[in-house]
N, C-alpha and C positions, 0 to 999 in steps of 0.2 A: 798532162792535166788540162782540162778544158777550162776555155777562158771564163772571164768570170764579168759578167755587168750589174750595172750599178740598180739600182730601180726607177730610175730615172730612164732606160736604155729606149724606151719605144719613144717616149718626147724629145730625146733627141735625136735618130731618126727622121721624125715628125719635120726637123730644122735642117731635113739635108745634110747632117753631117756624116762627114767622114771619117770610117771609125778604122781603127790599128789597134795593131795588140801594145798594152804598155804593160807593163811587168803582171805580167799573168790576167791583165784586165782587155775587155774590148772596150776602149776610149775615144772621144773625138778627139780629132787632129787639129780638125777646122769644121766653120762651117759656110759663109760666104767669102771669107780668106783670110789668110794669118792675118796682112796687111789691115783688112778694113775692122778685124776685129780687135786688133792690136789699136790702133789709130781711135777706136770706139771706149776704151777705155783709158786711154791715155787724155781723153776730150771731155767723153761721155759718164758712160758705165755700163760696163760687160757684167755678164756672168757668166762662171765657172760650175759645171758638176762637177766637182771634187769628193764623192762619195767611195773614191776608192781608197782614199787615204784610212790609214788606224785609226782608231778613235778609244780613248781607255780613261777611265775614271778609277781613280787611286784613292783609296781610304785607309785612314786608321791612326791609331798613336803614333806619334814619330815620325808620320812620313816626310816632312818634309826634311830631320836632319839627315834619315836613311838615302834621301834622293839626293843630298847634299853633297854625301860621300859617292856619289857615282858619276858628277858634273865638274866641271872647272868652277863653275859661276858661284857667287856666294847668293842660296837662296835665302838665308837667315831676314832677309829685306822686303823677301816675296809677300806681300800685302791679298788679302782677299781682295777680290775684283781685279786685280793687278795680271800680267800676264808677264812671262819671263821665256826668251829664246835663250836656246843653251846647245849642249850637247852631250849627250854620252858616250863614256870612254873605256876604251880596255885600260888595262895595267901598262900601256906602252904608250899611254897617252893617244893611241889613235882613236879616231871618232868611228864610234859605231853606229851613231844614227843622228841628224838633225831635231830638234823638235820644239816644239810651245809647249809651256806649262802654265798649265790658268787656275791659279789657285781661287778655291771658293771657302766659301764660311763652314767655318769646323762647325760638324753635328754631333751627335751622339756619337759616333765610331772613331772619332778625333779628326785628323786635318783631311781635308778633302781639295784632290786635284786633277783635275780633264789634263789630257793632253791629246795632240794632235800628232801622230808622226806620219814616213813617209811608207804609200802604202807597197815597195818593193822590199822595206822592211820590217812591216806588220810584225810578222810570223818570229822574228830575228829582235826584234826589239822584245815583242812579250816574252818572249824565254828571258833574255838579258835581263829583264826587268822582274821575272819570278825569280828567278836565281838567284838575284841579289837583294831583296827584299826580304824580310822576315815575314811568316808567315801569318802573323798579325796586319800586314799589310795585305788589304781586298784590291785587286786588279780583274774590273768588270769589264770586260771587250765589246765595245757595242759599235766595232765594225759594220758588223753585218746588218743592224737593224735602226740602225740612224743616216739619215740623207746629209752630207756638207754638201753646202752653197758658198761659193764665195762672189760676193758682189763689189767692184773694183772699180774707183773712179770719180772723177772729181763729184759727181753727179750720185752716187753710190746711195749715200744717205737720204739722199733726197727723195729718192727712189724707193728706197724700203722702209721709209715712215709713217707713208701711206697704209702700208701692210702691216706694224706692229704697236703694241698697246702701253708703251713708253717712247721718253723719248730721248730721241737716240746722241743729242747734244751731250748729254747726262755719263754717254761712254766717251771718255776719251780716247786717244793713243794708245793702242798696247793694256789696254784695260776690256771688263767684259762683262754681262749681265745678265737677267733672264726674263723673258718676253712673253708671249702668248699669240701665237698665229693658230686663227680660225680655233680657239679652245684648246689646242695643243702648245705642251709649253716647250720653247723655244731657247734653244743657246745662243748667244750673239757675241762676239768678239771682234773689238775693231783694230784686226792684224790683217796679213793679208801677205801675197808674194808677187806682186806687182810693183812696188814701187809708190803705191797711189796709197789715196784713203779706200778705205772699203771694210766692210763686214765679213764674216766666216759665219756661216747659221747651221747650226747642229740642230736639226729636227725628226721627227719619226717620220717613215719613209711617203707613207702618203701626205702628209701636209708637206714633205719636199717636194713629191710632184705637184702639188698645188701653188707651191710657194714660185717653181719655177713658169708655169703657166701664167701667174701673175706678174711676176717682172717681166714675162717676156708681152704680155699685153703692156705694159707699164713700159714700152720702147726701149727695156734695157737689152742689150744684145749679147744673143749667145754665142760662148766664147770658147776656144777648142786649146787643147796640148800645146799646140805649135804657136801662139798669140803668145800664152802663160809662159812658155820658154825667152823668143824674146823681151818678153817685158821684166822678167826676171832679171835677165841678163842684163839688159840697160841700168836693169838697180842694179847690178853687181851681186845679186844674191846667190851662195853658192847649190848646185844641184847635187845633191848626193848621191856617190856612184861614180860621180865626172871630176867634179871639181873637189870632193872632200870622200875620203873613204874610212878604211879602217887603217890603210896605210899612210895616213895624214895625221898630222896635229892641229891644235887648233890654233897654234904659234906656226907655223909652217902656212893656214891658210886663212893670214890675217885676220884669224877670229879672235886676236889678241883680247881683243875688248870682252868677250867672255871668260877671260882666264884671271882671276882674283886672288891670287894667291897672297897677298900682303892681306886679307880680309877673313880670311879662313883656314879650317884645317886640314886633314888627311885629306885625300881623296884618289881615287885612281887618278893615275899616272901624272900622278905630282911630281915622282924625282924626274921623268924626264922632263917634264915642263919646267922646272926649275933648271934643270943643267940648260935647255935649252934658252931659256931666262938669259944663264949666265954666258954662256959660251957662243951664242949667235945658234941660226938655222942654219942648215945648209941650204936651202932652198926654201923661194918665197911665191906666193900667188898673188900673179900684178894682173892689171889691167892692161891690154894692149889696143893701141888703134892702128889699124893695118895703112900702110901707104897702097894708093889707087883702091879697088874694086876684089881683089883679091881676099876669100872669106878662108881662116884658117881656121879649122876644123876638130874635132876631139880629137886627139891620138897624134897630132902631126909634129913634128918633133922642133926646138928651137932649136938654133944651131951655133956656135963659137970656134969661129976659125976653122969653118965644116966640118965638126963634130957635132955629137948632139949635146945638152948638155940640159934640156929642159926638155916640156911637154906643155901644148895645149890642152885644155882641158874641158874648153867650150868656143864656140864660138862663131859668129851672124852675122849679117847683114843690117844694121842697126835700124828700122822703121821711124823711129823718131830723129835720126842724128845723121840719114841720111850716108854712113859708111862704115864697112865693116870694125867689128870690135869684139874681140877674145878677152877669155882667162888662161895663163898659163902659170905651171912652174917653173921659176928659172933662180940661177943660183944668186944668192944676194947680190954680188958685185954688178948684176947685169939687174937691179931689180928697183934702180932709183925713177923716179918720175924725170922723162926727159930722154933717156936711154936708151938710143935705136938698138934694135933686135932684130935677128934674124929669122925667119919662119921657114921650113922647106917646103912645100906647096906641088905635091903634083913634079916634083925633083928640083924643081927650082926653086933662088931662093927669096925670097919678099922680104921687105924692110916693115916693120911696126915699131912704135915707138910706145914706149913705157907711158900710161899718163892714171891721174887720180881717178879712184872711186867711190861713187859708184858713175858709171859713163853719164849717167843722166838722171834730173833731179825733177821730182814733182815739184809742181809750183804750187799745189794745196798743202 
């Protein structure tokens, strides 16, 4: 199948970028280098086109208990304007896909909610999500014909206040709004996968390319795949695919804090999140900082007593923290803070040591 870009593709271009294939899409990687545009955001404020991501708006009676029963998290709290990270699960409790839920003000068709998920499993997420919905539940796909922006950075807001017709103090954390850029009306949500503060802007596709021409006159800097991974990583946030699959829990990949089971009822893969409640993990997802220069990589295996016994699951050269830093699974007993661990590297073995997350914290 041929790849697929975003409507954004010729502006960035335009910025030199350097484009790869990411799950069926042609993407930037970079575009003056991870570094300075990693370093730009962590300072400044980058932007991201992130138009390849799903984008789906849910209507109707009930949606929000039907969506209940398919999450760990208790939505019963999800407030209009409000925004809620969660996950959905098979019956075995593995995650079938990461995502944000932005609930907005019930209309005539009853509750109403955007989500955002990830766009290698667009295709995988809307089946799951018709399939298990009643067919009173509307799932409008507007993938294909809305632009996301993500603007990231300590600078972020400052930068796109200029360009929209509220004001943007009024959104807080994790909460969301709606806007108006040049006549067209705008989604705004101050979430983001950086670590930092910044916006998400769901817009129709040509006020995206205008919206991006404008921050990039506005000295926000364009910002590629390769920035977005490590800055992701420095937060700790997991990748899906890598670090969380279908063969994960979300007790296994310390997304303990999504899982509410003292708050709520049924829901898929409740009995094994409860046994594993009760009975421990067998294996947990830590954060590792590697000893010397040495970067361990997806796939490389932890080792105990030269066997394997775990897996990496990400892991960089840290931009901000100056040395390298993974995520892996390893089995509880090796998975306290403090904990040297072994890495195999290329056959040999590296020492890392177990420490908290997220590796690195914004100071906004």
């Amino acid at each position: 199948m041929a790849s697929q870009r975003t409507p954004l593709y010729d502006l960035l271009l335009d910025q030199n970028a350097r484009i790869v294939d990411f799950a069926g899409w042609e993407m930037p990687v970079q575009y003056a280098g991870i570094k300075q545009e990693h370093r730009a955001v962590r300072q400044q404020a980058g932007v991201f086109d992130i138009s390849h991501m799903g984008k789906f708006v849910l209507r109707g009676p009930g949606l929000l208990a039907a969506l209940d029963g398919l999450v760990p998290t208790d939505l019963s709290r999800l407030q209009p304007g409000k925004a809620q990270y969660t996950v959905l699960l098979t019956p075995e409790a593995g995650i079938v896909d990461d995502l944000l839920l932005y609930r907005q003000e019930d209309d005539s068709q009853g509750e109403r909610v955007v989500t955002i998920v990830n766009a290698a499993t667009t295709a995988k997420d809307k089946a799951w999500l018709r399939q298990a919905l009643e067919p009173t539940i509307e799932l409008q796909d507007l993938s294909a014909e809305q632009v996301l922006l993500a603007v990231q950075g300590p600078y972020a807001a400052t930068k796109l206040q200029a360009l929209v017709d509220i004001d943007l103090s009024t959104i807080k954390r994790y909460c969301h709004g709606e806007a108006t850029l040049w006549g067209q009306p705008a989604f705004l949500a101050r979430t983001g996968y950086t670590g930092e503060d910044g916006f998400e802007i769901m817009v129709p596709a040509e006020t995206g390319r205008r919206l991006w021409s404008a921050l990039l006159q506005a000295e926000v800097t364009p910002c590629g795949l390769g920035a977005r991974d490590t800055l992701r990583l420095e937060a700790a946030m997991a990748l899906y695919g890598q670090d969380i699959t279908e063969a994960t829990t979300p007790l296994e990949a310390g997304l303990g804090w999504l899982v509410h089971l003292d708050r709520k009822g049924d829901f898929l893969g409740r009995p094994i999140l409860e046994q594993q409640k009760q009975q421990g993990v067998s294996r947990k997802l830590v954060g590792l900082r590697m000893e010397g220069r040495h970067i361990a990589r997806h796939g490389y295996p932890v080792l105990q007593d030269d066997q394997p016994v775990g897996e990496v699951t990400s892991g960089t050269l840290s931009p901000s923290l100056g040395y390298p830093i993974a995520l892996a699974y390893v089995p509880p007993e090796l998975g306290q803070v403090g904990q040297a661990v072994t890495i195999e590297i290329r056959g040999q073995g590296r020492t890392a040591t177990v420490v908290k997350r997220p590796f690195y914290r914004a100071r906004t």
